[in-house]
C-alpha positions in Angstrom: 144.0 63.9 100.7 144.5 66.3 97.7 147.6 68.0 97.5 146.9 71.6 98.4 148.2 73.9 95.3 147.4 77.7 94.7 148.9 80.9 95.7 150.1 83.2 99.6 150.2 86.7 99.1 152.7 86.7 101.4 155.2 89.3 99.4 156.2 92.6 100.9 155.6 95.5 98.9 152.0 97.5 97.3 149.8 94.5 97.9 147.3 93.3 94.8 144.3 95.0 93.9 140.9 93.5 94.9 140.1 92.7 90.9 143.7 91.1 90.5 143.1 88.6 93.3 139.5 87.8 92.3 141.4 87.2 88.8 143.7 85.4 90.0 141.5 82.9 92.0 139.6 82.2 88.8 143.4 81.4 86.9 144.0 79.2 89.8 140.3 77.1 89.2 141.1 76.9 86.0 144.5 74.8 86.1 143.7 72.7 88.8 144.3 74.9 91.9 142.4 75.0 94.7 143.8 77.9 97.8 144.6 81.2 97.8 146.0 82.4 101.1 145.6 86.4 101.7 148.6 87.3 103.8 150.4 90.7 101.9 152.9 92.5 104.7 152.2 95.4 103.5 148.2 95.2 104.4 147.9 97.5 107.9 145.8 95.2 109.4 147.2 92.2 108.6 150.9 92.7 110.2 151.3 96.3 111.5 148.2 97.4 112.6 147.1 93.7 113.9 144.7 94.6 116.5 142.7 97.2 114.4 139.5 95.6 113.3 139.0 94.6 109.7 136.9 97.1 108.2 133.6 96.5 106.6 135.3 96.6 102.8 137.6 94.1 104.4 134.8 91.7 105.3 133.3 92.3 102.4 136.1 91.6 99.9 137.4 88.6 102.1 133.4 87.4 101.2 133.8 88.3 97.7 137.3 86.0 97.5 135.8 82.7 99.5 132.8 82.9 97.0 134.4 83.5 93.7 135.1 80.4 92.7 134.0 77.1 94.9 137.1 74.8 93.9 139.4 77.7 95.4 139.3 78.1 99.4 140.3 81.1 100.7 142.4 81.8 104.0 143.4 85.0 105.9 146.0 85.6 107.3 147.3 87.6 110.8 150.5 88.3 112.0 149.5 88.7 116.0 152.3 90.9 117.9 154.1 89.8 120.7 151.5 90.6 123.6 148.7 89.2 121.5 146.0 87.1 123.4 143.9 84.5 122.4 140.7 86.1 122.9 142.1 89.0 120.8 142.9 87.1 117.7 139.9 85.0 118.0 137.9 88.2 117.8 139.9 90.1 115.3 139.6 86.6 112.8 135.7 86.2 113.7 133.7 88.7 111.4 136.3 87.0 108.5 135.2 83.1 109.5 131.4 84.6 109.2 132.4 86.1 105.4 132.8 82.6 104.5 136.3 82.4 104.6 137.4 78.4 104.0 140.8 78.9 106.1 142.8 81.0 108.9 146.6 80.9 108.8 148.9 82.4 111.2 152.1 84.1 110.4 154.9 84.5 112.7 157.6 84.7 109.9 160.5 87.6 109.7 159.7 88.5 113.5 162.5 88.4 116.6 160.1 85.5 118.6 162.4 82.7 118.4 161.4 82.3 122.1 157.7 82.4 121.7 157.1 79.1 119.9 154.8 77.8 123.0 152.6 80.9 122.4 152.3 80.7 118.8 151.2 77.0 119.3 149.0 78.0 122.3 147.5 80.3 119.4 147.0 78.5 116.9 145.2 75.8 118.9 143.0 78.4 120.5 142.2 79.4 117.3 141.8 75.7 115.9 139.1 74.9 118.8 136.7 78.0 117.8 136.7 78.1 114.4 135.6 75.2 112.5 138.2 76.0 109.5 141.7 74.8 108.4 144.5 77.0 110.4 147.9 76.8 108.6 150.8 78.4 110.7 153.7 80.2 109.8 156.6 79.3 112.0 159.8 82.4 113.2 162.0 79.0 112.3 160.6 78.5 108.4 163.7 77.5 106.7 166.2 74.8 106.2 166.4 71.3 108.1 167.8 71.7 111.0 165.4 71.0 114.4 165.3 74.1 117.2 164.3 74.9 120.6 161.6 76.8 118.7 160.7 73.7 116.3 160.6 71.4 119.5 158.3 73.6 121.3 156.4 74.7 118.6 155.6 71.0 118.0 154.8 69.7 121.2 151.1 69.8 121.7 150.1 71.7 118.4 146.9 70.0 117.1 148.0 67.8 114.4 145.6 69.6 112.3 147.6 72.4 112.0 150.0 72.5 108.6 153.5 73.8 109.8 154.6 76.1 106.7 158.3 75.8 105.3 160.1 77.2 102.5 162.4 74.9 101.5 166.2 74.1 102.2 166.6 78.0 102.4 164.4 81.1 101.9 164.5 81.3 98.2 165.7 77.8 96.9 166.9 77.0 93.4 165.7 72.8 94.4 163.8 71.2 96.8 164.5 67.8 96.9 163.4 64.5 98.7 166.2 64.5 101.1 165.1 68.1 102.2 161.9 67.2 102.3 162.8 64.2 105.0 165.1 66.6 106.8 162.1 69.0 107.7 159.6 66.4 108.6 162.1 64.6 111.0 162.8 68.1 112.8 158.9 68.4 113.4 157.8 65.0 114.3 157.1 63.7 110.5 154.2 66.6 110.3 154.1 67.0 106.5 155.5 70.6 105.2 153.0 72.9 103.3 155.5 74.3 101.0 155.6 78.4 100.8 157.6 78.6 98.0 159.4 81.7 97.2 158.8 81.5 93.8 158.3 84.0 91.7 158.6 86.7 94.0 161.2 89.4 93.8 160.5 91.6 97.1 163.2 92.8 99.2 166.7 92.3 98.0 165.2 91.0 94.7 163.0 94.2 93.6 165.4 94.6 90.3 164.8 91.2 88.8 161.7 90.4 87.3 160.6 86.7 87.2 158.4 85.2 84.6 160.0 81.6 84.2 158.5 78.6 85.0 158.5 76.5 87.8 161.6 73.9 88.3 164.0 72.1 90.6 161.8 70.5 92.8 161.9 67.1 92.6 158.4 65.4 91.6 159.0 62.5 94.7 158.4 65.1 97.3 154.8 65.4 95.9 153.8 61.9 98.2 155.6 63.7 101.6 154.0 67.5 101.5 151.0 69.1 102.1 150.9 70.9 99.4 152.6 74.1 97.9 151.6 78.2 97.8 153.7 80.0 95.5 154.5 83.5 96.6 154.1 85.6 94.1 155.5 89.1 92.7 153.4 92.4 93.6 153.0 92.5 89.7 149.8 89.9 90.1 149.7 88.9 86.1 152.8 89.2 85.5 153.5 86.6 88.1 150.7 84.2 86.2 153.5 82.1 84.2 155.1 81.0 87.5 151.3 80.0 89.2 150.2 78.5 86.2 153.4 76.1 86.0 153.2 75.8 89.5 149.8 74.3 89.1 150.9 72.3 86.7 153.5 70.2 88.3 151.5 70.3 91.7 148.8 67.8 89.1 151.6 66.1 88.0 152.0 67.1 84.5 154.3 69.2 82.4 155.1 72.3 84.4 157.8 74.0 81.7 154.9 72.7 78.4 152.1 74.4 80.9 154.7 77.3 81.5 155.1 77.9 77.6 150.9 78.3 76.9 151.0 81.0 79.3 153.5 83.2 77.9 152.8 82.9 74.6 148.9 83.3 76.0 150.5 86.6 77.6 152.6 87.9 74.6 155.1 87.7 76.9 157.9 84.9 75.8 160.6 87.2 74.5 160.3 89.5 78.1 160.5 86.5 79.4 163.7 85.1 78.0 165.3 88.4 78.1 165.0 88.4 82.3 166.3 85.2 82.7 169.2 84.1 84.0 171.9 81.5 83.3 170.9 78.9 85.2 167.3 79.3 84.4 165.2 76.9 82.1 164.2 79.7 79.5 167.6 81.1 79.8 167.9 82.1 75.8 171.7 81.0 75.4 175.4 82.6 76.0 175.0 84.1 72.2 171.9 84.3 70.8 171.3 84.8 67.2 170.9 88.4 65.5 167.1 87.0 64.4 166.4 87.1 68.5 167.9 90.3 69.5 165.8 92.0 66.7 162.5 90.3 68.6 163.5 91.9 71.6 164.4 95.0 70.4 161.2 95.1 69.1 158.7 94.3 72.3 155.6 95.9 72.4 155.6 97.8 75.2 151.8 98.8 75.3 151.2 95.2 74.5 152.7 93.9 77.7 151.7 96.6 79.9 148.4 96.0 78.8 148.5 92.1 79.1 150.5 91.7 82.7 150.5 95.4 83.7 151.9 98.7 84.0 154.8 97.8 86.7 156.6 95.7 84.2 157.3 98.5 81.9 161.2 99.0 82.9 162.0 95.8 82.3 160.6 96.0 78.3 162.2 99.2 78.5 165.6 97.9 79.4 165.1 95.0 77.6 164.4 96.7 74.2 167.4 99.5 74.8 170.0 96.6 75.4 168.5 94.7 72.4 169.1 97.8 70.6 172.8 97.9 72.1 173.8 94.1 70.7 172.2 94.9 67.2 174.3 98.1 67.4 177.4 96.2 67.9 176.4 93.6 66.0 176.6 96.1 63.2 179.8 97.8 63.7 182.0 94.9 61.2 180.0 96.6 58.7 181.3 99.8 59.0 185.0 101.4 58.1 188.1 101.2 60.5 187.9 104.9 61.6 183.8 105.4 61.8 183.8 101.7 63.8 186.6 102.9 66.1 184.9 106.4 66.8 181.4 104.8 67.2 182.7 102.0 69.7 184.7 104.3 71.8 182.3 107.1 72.2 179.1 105.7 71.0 178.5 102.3 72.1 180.7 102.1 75.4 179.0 105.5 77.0 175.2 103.7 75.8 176.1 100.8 77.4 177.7 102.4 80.8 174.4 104.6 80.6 172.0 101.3 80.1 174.3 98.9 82.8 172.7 101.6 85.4 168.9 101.0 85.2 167.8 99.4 88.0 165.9 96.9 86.0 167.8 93.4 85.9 168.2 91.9 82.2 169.9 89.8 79.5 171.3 87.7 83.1 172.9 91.1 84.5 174.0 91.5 88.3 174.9 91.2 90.5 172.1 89.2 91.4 171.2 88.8 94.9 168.3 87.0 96.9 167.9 85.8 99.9 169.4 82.2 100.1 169.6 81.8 103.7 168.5 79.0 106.4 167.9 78.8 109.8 170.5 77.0 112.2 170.0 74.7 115.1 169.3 77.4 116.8 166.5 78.9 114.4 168.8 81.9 113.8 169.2 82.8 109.6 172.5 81.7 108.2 173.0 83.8 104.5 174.7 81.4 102.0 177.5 82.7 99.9 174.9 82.3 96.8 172.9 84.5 97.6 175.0 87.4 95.5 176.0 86.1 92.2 178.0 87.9 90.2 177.7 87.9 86.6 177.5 90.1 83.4 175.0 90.7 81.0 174.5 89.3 77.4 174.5 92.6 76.1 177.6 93.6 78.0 179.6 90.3 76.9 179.0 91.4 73.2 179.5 95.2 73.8 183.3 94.2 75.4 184.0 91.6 72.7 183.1 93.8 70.6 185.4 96.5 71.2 188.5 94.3 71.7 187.9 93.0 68.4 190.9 93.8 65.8 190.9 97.3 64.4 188.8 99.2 67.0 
């Protein structure tokens, strides 16, 4: 069977735009892709409002997805509340299974029913025997290795059929290796994992980062032992293209950091790229980059990029330019005499760069960064690791303190 690869709208936050998804289905036919799964938190009527009936422009766009392009199947999702029936979901899901719709999927992630799991199976199987589609599932315990109460009873009896989503070791995961990948299936009776992977989104604790770097640490063994993998992207739909498109890549086996660096440059995006990164990231540009590559940032095009992965992005090149600006500033001050050097670094540079540190826009490997690198326990409950807040300094504030401690300022 073919590894499943594409995309969950799974993010919270301003969901996409009917004409960024239909985009972004063709992107994912194009390199190789073949699901898109439409599951945004935010949606009413897919988490909050549950029971209210998709309207007629829902049905309609759900129609316009599963037909857009025939190598990419389409699922919707629901997020059924806790008093949900059967024949309620059944009925809620059946004008989208008549839109065409290639696939339902069930989320019961970030809600208090670690005691439910026999319902959400009883669900998911009710739904399975109606509908003559794929249903994924979304377990409450998504994370980590460890087996549950929940995992147990969640397991026991659930059509085989039905993929049991997992996001790795933890939430957001820097790897996913082989080992983790054994530790799942062994806590769900060696069912195969259909990877959501939280990559690139930055919902949540993550809103100030923006991610545009490829697709890395997971080892390419686990390819023979999932289902497959649905990146979750950020609510910025083009911006979050580099990230799919490498995804895509390595999900065919090939390069995913060569397929990575078409898309930016594709984009115009590289430099904004590099300049969000952090240290421990692939693109990361280096702990002192060259004059030459603080001049490119400085000089972004901000139309450019809005105009090539949209409008949301635009405090990232802003921040990015304006701290660009900052290191050629300080770059500069050797140049000038003892006095004007000492004036302009005490007054100058150090209140720009206490005035730039405060944008809530991440850059140039600034924090503290913080994400959500928890796991569930034995119990199913989430356990926050201590690396989920890392602490570090930005490239521009390294070179702004250096410097100003440097002999005669």
């Amino acid at each position: 069977m073919a590894l499943i690869a594409g995309v969950i709208e799974g993010f919270y936050g301003p969901p996409w735009s009917h004409a960024e998804r239909l985009a972004t289905i063709d992107l994912i036919a194009e390199h190789g892709g073949n699901s898109y799964v439409w599951a945004p938190k935010a949606a009413p009527r897919h988490r909050d409002a549950w029971r209210e009936p998709f309207t007629t422009e829902d049905i309609d766009e759900f129609g316009q997805l599963a037909e857009r392009r025939r190598e990419v199947d389409v699922s919707v999702g629901l997020t059924p509340g806790p008093d949900a029936s059967a024949d309620e979901v059944i009925e809620k899901l059946r004008p989208v299974v008549g839109a065409g719709v290639q696939g339902l999927t069930l989320c019961f992630d970030d809600v208090p029913e670690l005691d439910a799991a026999s319902r959400h199976r009883d669900l998911a199987n009710a739904v399975g025997r109606v509908f003559d589609v794929p249903v994924w599932l979304v377990p409450t315990h998504y994370a980590g290795g460890a087996s549950s109460p929940y995992l147990q009873r969640l397991i026991d009896g659930l059509d085989r059929d039905v993929l049991v989503m997992w996001t790795g070791s933890h939430v957001v995961c820097d790897t996913i290796t082989a080992s983790d990948v054994a530790a799942r299936r062994l806590a769900v009776d060696d069912r195969p994992p259909l990877v959501w992977d939280n990559t690139p989104v930055n919902d949540a604790l993550m809103t100030e980062a923006l991610h545009l770097g490829p697709y890395s640490g997971r080892d390419a063994a686990i390819r023979s032992s999932i289902a497959g993998v649905l990146v979750n992207p950020m609510e910025f739909a083009r911006a979050s293209w580099p990230t799919i498109v490498s995804a895509l890549a390595w999900c065919r086996g090939d390069d995913a950091l060569d397929a990575w660096g078409r898309e930016v440059d594709r984009l115009g995006v590289r430099r904004l790229a590099e300049a969000t990164a952090f240290p421990d990231d692939e693109h990361w540009p280096g702990a002192r980059p060259e004059r030459a590559w603080w001049s490119t940032v400085a000089a972004l095009d901000a139309q450019a990029i809005t105009t090539s992965i949209g409008e949301g992005v635009r405090r990232w090149v802003d921040a990015a330019r304006d701290g660009a600006n900052l290191a050629l500033r300080a770059l500069d001050l050797a140049a000038l005499d003892s006095n004007e050097r000492r004036a302009l670094a005490q007054f100058g540079l150090a209140l720009a760069a206490r005035e730039w540190e405060r944008r809530p826009a991440l850059t140039f490997g600034g924090g503290p960064r913080i994400r959500p690198v928890a796991t569930n326990d034995g119990a199913g409950r989430f356990v926050m690791d201590p690396r989920s807040v890392v602490w570090s300094s930005s490239l521009v504030t390294d070179l702004v303190r250096r410097t100003l401690a440097a002999p005669g300022l």
